[in-house]
C-alpha positions as CSV (number, residue, x, y, z in Angstrom):
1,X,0.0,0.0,0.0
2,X,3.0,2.2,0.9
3,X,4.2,1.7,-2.4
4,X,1.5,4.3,-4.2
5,X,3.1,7.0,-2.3
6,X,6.6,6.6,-4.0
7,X,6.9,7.5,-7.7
8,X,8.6,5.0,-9.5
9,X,11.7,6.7,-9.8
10,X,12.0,7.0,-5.9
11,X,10.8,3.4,-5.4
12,X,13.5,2.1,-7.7
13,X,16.3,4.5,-6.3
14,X,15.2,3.5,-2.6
15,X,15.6,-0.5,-4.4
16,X,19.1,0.1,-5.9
17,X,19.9,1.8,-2.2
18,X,18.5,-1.6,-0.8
19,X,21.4,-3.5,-2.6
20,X,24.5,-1.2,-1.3
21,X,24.6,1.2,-4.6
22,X,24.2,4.9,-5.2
23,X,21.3,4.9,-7.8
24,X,23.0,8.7,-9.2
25,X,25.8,6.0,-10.1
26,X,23.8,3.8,-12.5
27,X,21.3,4.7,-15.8
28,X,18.0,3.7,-15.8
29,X,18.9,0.5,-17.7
30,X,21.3,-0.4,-15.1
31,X,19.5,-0.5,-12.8
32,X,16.7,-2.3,-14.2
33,X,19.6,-5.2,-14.2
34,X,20.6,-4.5,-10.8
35,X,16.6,-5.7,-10.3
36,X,16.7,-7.8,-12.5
37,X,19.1,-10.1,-10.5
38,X,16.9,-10.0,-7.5
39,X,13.7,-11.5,-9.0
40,X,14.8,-15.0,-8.4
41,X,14.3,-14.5,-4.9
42,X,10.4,-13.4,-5.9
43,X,9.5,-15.7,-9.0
44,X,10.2,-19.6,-8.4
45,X,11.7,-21.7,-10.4
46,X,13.3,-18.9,-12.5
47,X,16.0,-19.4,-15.2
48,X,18.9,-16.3,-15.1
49,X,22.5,-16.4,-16.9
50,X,24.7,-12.9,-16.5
51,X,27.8,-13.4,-18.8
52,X,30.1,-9.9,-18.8
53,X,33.6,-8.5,-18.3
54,X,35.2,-9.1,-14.7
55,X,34.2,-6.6,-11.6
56,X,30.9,-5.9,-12.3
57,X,29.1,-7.1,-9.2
58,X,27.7,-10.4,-10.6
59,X,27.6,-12.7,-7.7
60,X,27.2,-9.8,-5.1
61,X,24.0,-10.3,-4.6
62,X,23.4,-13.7,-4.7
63,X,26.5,-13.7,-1.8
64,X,25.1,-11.0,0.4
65,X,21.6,-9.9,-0.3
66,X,19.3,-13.1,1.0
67,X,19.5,-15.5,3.7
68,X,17.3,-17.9,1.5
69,X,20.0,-17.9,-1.3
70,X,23.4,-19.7,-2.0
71,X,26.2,-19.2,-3.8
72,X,28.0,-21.8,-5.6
73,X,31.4,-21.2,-5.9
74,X,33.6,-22.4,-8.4
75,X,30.6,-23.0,-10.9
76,X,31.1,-27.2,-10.5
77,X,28.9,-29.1,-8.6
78,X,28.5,-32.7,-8.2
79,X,24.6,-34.2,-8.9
80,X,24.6,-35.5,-5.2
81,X,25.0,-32.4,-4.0
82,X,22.3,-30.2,-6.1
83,X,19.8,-32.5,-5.8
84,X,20.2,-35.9,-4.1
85,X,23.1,-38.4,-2.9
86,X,21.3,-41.7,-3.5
87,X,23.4,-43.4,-1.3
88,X,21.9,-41.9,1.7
89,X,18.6,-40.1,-0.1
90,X,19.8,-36.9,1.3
91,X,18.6,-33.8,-0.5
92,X,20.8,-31.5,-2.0
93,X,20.9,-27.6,-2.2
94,X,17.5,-27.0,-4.7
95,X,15.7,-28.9,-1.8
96,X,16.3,-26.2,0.9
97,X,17.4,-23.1,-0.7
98,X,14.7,-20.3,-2.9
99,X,18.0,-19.5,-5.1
100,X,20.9,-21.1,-6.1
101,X,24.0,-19.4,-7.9
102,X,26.4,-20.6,-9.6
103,X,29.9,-18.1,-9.8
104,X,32.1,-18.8,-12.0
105,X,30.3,-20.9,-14.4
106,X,31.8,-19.4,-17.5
107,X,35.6,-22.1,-18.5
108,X,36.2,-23.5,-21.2
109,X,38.5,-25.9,-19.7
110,X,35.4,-26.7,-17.0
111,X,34.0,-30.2,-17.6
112,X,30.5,-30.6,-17.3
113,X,29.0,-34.0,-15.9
114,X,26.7,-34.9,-18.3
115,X,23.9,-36.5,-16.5
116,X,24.4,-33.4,-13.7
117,X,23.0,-31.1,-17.1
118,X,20.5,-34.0,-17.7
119,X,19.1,-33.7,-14.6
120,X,19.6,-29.9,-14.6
121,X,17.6,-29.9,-17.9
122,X,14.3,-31.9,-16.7
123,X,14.6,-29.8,-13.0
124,X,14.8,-26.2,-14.9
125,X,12.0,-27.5,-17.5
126,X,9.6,-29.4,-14.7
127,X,10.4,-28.6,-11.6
128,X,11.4,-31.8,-10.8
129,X,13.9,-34.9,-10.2
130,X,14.0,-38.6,-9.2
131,X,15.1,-39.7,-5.5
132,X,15.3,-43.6,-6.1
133,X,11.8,-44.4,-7.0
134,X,9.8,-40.8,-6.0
135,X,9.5,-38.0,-7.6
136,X,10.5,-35.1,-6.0
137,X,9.7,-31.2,-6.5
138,X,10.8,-28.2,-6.1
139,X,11.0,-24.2,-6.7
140,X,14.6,-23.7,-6.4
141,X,15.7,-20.7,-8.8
142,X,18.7,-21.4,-10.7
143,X,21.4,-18.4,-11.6
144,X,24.3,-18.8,-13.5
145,X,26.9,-16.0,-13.5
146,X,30.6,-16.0,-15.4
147,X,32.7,-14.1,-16.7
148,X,33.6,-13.4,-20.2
149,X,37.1,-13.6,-22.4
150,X,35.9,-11.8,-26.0
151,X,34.5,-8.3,-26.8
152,X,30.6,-8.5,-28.0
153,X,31.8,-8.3,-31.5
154,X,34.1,-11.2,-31.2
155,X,31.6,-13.8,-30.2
156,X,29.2,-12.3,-32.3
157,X,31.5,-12.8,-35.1
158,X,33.8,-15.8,-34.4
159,X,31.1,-18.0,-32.2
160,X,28.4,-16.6,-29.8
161,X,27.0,-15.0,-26.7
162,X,27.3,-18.4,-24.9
163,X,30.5,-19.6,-26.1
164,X,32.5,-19.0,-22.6
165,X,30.1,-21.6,-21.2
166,X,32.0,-25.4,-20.5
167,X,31.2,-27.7,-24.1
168,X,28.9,-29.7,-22.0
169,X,26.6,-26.8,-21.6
170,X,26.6,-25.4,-24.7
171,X,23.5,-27.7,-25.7
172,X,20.6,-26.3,-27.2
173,X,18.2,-28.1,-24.7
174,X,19.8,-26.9,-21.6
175,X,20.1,-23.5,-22.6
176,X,16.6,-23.1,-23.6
177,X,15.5,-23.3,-19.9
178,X,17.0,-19.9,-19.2
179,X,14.5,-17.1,-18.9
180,X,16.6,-14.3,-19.5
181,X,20.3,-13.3,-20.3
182,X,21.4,-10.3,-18.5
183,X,24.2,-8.7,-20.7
184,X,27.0,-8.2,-18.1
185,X,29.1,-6.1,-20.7
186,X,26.5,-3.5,-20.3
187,X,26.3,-3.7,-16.3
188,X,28.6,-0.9,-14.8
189,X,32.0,-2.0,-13.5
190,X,32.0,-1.2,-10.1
191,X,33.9,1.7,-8.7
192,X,34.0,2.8,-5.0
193,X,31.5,5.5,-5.5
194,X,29.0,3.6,-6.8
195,X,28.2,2.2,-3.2
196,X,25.8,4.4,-1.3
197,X,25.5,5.1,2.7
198,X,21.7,6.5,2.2
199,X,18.7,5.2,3.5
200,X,17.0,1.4,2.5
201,X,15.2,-1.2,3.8
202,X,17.0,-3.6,5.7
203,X,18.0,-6.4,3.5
204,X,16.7,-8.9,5.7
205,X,13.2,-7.3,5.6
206,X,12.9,-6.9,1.9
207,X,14.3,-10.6,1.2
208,X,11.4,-11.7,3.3
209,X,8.9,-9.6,1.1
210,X,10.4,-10.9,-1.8
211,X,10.1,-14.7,-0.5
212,X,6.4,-14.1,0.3
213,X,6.0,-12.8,-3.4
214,X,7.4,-16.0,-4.8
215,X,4.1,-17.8,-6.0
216,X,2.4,-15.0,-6.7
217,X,1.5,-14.3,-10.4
218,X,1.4,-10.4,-11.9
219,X,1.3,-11.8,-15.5
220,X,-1.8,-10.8,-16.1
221,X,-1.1,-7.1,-15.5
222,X,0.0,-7.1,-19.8
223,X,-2.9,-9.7,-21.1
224,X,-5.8,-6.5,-21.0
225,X,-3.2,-4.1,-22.7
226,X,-0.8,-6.0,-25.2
227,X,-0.3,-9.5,-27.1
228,X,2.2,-11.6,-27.6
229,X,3.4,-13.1,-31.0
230,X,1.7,-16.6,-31.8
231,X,5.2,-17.8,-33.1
232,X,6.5,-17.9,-29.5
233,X,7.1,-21.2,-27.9
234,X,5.7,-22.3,-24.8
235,X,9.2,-22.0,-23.4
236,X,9.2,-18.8,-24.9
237,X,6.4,-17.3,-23.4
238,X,6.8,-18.8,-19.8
239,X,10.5,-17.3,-19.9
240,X,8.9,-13.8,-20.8
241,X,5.7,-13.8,-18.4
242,X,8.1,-14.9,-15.7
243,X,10.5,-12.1,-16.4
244,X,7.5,-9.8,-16.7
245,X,5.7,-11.0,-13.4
246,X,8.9,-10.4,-11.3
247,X,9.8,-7.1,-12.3
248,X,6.3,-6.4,-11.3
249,X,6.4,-7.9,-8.3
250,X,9.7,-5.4,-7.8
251,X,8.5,-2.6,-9.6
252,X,4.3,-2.3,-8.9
253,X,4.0,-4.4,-5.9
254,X,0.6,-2.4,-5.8
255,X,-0.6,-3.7,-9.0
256,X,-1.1,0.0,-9.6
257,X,0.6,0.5,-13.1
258,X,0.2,2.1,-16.3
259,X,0.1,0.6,-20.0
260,X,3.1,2.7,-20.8
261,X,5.1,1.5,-18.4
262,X,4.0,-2.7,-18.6
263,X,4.8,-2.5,-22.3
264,X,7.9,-0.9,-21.3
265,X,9.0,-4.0,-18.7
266,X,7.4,-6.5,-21.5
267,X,9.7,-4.9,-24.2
268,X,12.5,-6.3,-21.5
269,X,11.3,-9.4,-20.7
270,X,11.1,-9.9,-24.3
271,X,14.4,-8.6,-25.4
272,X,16.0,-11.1,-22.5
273,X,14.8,-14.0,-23.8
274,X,15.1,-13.1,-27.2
275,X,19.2,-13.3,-26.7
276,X,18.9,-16.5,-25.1
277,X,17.1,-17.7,-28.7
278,X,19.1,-15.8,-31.2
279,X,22.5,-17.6,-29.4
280,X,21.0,-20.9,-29.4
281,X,19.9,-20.6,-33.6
282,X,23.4,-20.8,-34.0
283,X,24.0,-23.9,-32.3
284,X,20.9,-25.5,-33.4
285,X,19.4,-24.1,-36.7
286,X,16.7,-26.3,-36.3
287,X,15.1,-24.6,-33.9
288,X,11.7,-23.0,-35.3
289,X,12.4,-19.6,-35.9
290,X,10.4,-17.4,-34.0
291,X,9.4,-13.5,-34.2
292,X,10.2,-11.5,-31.5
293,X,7.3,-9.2,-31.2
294,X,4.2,-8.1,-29.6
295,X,0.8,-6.3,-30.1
296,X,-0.7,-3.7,-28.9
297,X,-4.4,-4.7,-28.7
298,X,-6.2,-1.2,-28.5
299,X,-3.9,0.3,-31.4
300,X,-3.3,-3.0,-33.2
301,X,0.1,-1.5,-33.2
302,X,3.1,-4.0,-33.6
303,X,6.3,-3.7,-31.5
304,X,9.4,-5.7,-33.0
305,X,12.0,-6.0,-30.0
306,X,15.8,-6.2,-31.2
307,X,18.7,-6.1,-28.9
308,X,21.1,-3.3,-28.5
309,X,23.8,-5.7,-29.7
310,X,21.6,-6.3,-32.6
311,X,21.1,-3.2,-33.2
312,X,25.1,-2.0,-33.3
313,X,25.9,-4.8,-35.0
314,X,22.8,-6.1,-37.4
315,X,25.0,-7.7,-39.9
316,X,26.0,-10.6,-37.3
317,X,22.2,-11.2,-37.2
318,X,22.0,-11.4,-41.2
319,X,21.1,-15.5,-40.7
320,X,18.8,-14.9,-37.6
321,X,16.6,-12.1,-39.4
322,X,16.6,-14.3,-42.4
323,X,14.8,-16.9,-40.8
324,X,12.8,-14.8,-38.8
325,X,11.5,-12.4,-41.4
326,X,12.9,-9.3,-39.9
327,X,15.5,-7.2,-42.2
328,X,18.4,-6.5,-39.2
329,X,18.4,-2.7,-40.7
330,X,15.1,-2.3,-40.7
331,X,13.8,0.7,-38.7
332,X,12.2,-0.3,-35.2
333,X,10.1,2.0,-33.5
334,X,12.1,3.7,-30.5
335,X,15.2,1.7,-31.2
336,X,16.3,2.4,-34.5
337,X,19.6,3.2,-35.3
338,X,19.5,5.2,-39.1
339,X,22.5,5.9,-41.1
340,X,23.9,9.0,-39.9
341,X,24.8,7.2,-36.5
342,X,25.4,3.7,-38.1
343,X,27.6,4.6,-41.2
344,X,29.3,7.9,-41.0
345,X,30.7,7.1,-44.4
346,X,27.4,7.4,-46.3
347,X,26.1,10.3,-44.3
348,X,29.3,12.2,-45.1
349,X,29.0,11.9,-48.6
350,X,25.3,12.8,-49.1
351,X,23.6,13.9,-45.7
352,X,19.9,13.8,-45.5
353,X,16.6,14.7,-43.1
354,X,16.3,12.0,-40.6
355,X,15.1,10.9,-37.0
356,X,17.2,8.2,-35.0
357,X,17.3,6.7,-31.8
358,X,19.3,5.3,-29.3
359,X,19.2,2.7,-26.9
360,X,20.4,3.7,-23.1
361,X,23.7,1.5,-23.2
362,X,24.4,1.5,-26.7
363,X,28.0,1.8,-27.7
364,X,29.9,2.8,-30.5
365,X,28.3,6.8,-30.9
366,X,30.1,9.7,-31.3
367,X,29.6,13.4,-31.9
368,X,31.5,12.5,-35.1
369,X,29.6,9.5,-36.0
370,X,26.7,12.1,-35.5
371,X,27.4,15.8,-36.5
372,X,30.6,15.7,-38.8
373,X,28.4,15.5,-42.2
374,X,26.3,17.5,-41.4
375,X,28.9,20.5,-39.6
376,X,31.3,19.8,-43.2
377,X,31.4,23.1,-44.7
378,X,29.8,25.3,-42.7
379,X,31.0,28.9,-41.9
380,X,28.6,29.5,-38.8
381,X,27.9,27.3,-36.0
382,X,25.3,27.8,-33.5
383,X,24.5,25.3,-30.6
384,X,22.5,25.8,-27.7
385,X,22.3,23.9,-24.5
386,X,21.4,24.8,-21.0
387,X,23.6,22.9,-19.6
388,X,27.2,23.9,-20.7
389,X,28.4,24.7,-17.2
390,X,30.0,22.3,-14.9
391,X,33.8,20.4,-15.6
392,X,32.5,17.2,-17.4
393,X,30.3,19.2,-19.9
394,X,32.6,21.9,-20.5
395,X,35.2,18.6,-21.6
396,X,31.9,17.7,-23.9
397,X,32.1,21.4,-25.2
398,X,35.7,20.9,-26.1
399,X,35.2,17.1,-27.7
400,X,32.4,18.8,-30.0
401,X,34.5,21.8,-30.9
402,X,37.1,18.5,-31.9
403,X,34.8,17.7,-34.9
404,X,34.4,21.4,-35.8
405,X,38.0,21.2,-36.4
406,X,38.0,17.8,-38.4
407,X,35.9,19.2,-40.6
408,X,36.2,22.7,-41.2
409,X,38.4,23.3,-44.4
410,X,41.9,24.5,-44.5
411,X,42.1,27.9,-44.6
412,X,38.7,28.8,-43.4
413,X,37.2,30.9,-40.8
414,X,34.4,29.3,-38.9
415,X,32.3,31.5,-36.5
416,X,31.0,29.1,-33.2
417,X,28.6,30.7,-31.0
418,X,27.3,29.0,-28.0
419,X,24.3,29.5,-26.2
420,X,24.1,27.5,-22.5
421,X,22.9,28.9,-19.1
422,X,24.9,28.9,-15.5
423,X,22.8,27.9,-12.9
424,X,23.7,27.8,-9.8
425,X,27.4,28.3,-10.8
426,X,28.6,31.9,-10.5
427,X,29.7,33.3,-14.5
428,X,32.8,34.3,-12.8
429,X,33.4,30.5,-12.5
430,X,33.1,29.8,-15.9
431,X,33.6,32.6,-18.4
432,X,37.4,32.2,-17.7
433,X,37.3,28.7,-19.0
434,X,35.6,29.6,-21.9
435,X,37.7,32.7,-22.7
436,X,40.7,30.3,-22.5
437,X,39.2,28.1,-24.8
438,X,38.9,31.1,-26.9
439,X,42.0,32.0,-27.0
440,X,43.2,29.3,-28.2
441,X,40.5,28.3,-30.5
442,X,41.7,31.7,-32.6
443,X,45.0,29.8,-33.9
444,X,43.0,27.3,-35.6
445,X,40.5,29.9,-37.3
446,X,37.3,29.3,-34.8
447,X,35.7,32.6,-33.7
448,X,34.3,31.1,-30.4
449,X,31.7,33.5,-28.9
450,X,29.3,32.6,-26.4
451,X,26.3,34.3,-24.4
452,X,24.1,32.8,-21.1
453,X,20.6,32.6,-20.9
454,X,18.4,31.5,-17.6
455,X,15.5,30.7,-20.0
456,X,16.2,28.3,-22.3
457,X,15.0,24.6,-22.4
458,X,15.5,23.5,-26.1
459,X,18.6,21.7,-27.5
460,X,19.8,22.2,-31.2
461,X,22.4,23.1,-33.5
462,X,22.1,25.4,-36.5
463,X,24.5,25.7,-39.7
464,X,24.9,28.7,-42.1
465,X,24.3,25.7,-44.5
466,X,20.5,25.2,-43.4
467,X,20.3,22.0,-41.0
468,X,18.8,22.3,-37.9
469,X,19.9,19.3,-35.3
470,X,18.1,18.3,-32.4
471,X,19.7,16.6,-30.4
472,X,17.7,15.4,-27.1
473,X,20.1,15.4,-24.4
474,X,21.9,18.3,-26.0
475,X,26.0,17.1,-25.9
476,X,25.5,15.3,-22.0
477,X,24.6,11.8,-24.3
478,X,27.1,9.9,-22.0
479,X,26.4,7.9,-19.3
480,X,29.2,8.2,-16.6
481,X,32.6,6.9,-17.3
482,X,36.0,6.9,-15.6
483,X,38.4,9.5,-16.2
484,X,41.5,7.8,-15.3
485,X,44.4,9.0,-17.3
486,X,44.5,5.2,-18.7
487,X,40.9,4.6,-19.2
488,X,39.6,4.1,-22.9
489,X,36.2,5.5,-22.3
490,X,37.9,9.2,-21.7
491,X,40.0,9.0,-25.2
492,X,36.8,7.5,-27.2
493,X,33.2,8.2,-27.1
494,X,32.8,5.4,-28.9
495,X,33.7,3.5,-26.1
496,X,31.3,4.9,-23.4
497,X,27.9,3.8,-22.6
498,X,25.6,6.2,-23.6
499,X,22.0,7.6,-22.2
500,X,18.9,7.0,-24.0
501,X,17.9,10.0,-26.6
502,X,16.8,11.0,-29.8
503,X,18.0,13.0,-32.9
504,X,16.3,14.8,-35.5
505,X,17.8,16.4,-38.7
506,X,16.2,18.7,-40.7
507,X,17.3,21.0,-43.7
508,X,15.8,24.1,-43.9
């Protein structure tokens, strides 16, 4: 009940303070994973793998959050233990424990018992396993966490998302029991600030909640509102509504909840379990291809979902698409990724009026990937954003000014003005910055003027040569990144996780 006084933002943030982290730390996507990791402990019987980079919290919670988890170190277990020794019909760890989680499970060079991922198979699919003659069942949630050795790309390229995983479970079957695969390269790597010393409930307390929650079912918060596609599986749909049903659970314990926002933690669920299937096509083609989409049954609207790793990368997903239908450049609503962000090649030669969109955590965007075709030639530069005033968005000032430079011809004077706002900062504290910048800006033929005014709200950027830009988040499109002297992120945008937001380009 106490719930419908929070907005969700402050539910979530007093959630993420819960767990130990500063929710200022983490983008709204990042968080949603740092939720995502908890609904085992609300929805039995759930399927979660998190593969990613080292250091990025993975077993964390499943070591320190619940007293009705355990965490598996080491990633190998024998059969006796996780579910019975028949010598003494003593039950293992899925018979007393809401969660178990395996660390480490990503190895190559890990061999896998083969009928441990038997048993694992019919126990993730049914809920069940054999003590002697009886039949025994249980609700145990299964999470698997390891860590990876390749970029994205690579696996994408040379293998797939599940190739760090021991041979012996790299088999279709098994695999097709998880529910969701968390994408641990896009989970912040954690840094001491990211840990918070504000208010949440006491862990204890809230693992309780969650344990009470676990047989509850808020699937049928998304039936009166949206559809799913009938090419989904059984296993396809039960992966999804459980996904769905915990992050209610989380989320709108209430049941209080808008369509908006249900189609908004379908589009997850979805997307999770829709790289789970796209791996396992590659190791089993004959897998019925399925399409990854859902309807909105007011509108009759139709949503395809496409992973952010599908989206920077479609032409890995060339085979997958094939099969399913869907062209991998194909425009998505509220995910698309158009040309001037994907092939800064093309949109330097013959820029044109377009809209795009990117994902929160999508890689591989730049200001040059996004402005330099459409800043070539111009003589006058305009941009305006309210917020050009603290240390970090001075440095994106500077890195934007970079692709004026890259692009202005030789021997040409180019007039910049900028148009921003100070806030609480005094102008004394940042005028000299700027008039430095100036100053040395007038060496390589930019005019850099500038002007502050409390007023404005709008972002854009306007050329002598007609284009208007809009850029939604103005030049602050970055999502927090170190800015160590040896860190990659601070030499390359490209590198840096980036905030959701939209851009629009129009020539007048």
């Amino acid at each position: 009940e106490l719930r419908g006084k929070f907005s969700l933002e402050e539910w979530i943030n007093l959630l993420i303070q819960s767990l130990g982290f500063n929710p200022e730390e983490l983008g709204e996507r990042n968080r949603l994973f740092q939720l995502v990791r908890i609904i085992s402990y609300c929805e039995n019987n759930y399927n979660l793998i998190e593969l990613g980079p080292k250091g990025t919290g993975k077993s964390h919670v499943f070591s320190e959050f619940s007293p009705h988890g355990i965490l598996v170190s080491g990633g190998e277990i024998s059969l006796a233990k996780l579910f019975v020794n028949n010598s003494n019909g003593r039950l293992g760890l899925v018979g007393y424990w809401d969660v178990v989680a395996f660390d480490e499970f990503a190895g190559k060079g890990k061999k896998a018992d083969k009928s441990l991922v038997d048993v694992m198979k019919n126990y993730m699919a049914n809920h069940s396993f054999s003590r002697g003659t009886d039949q025994i069942t249980a609700d145990a949630s299964m999470v698997f966490v390891g860590n990876t050795s390749k970029s994205v790309s690579y696996l994408l390229k040379q293998a797939n998302l599940f190739d760090d995983l021991p041979a012996g479970y790299q088999d279709s079957a098994f695999l097709d029991r998880i529910h969701f695969y968390l994408p641990g390269w896009e989970v912040n790597i954690i840094r001491n600030e990211m840990f918070t010393g504000e208010f949440g409930f006491i862990v204890d307390y809230l693992a309780q909640v969650l344990k009470l929650m676990r047989f509850q079912d808020y699937t049928d918060l998304y039936r009166p509102h949206f559809e799913l596609d009938s090419s989904f599986s059984t296993r396809d749909k039960d992966s999804i509504n459980k996904t769905f049903s915990g992050l209610m659970k989380i989320l709108y314990p209430h049941r209080e909840v808008s369509k908006e926002e249900v189609g908004r933690i379908l589009h997850f669920a979805i997307e999770g379990r829709k790289r789970v299937k796209s791996e396992i096509y590659k190791l089993d083609p004959t897998f019925d291809p399925v399409h990854f989409r859902y309807k909105d049954l007011e509108t009759g609207e139709v949503t395809d979902v496409r992973t952010p790793e599908e989206i920077r990368y479609p032409h890995y997903f060339k085979h997958f698409d094939e099969e399913t239908g869907t062209a991998a450049g194909s425009p998505v609503p509220d995910q698309a990724v158009s040309t001037p962000a994907a092939s800064p090649a093309t949109a330097a030669t013959l820029p044109s009026p377009d809209h795009i969109s990117i994902q929160e955590n999508q890689s591989g965007v730049s200001y040059q990937r996004l402005f330099s075709a459409h800043l070539a030639g111009a003589k006058r530069i305009e941009l305006q954003d309210p917020y050009i005033r603290k240390a970090y968005q001075i440095q994106n000032l500077i890195e934007f000014i970079q692709v004026i430079i890259a692009v202005k011809e030789e021997g040409e004077d180019v007039a910049f003005h900028l148009i921003t706002g100070s806030g609480e900062i005094k102008l004394s504290e940042i005028e000299p910055h700027f008039k430095e910048l100036s100053d040395e800006l007038l060496s390589l033929d930019i005019r850099f003027t500038w002007e502050f005014n409390e007023t404005i709200h709008d972002r854009f950027i306007r050329t002598d040569t007609g284009w208007n830009i809009t850029p939604g988040r103005g030049l602050d499109m970055f999502q927090f990144y170190s800015r160590s002297s040896f860190s990659l992120e601070r030499a390359s945008q490209e590198a840096r996780l980036c905030k959701g937001f939209e851009v629009t380009y129009i020539r007048q």
